[in-house]
LUMNU-805117 format. One record per residue (C-alpha): residue number from 0; residue in one letter; chain; x negated, y, z. Coordinates in Angstrom, 2 decimals, decimal comma. Each point is the difference from the previous one (the first is absolute). Example, Ala and Ser with C-alpha at 12.3 -4.5 7.8 and 13.67 -1.06 7.14 Angstrom:
<atoms>
- num  residu  chaine  xx  yy  zz
- 0  a  A  -12,30  -4,50  7,80
- 1  s  A  -1,37  3,44  -0,66
</atoms>
This chain:
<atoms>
- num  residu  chaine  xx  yy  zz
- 0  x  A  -48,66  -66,26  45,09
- 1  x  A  -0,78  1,68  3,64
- 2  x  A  2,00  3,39  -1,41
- 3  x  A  -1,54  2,15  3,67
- 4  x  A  1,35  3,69  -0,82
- 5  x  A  1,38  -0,11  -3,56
- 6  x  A  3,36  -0,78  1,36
- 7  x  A  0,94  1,38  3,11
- 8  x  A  4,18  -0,11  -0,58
- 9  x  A  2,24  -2,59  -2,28
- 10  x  A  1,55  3,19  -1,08
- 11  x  A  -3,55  0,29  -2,53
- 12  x  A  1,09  -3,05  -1,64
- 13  x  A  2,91  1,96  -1,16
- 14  x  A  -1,90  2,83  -0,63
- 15  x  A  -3,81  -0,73  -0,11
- 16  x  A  -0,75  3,59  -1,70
- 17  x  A  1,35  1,72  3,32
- 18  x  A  -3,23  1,26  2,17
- 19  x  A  -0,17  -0,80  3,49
- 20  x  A  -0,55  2,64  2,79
- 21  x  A  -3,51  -1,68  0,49
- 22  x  A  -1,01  -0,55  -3,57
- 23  x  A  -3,24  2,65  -0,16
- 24  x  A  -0,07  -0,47  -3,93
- 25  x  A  3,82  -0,04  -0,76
- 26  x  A  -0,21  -0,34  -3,60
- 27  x  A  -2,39  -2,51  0,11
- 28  x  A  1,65  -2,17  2,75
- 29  x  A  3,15  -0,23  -1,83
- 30  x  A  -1,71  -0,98  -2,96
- 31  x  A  -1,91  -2,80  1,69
- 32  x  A  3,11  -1,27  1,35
- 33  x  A  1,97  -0,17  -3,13
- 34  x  A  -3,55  -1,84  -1,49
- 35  x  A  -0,51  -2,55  3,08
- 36  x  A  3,87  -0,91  -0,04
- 37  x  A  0,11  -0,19  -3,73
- 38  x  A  -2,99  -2,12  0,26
- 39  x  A  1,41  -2,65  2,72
- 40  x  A  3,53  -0,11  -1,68
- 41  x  A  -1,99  -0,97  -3,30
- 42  x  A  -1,94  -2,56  1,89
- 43  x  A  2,72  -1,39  2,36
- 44  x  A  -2,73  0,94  2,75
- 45  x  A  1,66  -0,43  3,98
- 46  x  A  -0,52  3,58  1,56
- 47  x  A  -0,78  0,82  3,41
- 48  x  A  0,82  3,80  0,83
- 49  x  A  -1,17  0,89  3,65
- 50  x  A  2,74  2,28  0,49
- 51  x  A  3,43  -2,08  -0,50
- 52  x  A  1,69  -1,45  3,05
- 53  x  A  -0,48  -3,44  0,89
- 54  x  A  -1,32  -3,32  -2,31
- 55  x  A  -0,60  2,38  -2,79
- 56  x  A  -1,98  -1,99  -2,75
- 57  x  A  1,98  0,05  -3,30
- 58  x  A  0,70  0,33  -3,24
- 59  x  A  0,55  3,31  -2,04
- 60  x  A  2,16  -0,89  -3,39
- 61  x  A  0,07  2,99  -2,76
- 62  x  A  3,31  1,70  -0,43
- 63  x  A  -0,15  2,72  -2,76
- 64  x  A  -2,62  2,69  1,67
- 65  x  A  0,85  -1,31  3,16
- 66  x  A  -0,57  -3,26  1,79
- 67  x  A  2,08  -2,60  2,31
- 68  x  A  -1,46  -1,59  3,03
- 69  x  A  0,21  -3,78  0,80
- 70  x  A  -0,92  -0,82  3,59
- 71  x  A  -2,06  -3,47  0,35
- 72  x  A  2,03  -0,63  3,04
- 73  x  A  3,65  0,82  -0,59
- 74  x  A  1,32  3,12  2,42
- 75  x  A  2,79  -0,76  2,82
- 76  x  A  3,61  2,19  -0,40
</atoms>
């Protein structure tokens, strides 16, 4: 799932119901947020968000109202 501008930070995986400066509709860019990552973490779907640094195709797991992210390609320390 190509996710373009529904996530621009990992931060909204934490908090998807936190508007971003560039979200016009607010209310209802959180909310489709919250419903695309709820609907990928149901689905086990691999996610590609535009805006995360490099090799960012993954996996979004639930975690109460929140959800963890699991990078395809494991991140260097």
């Amino acid at each position: 799932m190509f996710l373009g501008d529904v996530l621009h930070h990992p931060i909204q995986l934490v908090r998807p119901d936190l508007p971003f400066f560039a979200d016009e509709d607010r209310v209802g860019a959180c909310a489709t947020r919250e419903r695309l990552l709820a609907e990928a973490a149901d689905k086990g779907a691999i996610l590609y968000p535009a805006h995360f640094p490099d090799q960012p195709a993954g996996r979004a797991r639930r975690t109460g109202r929140a959800f963890d992210y699991e990078f395809l390609v494991p991140r260097e320390r």
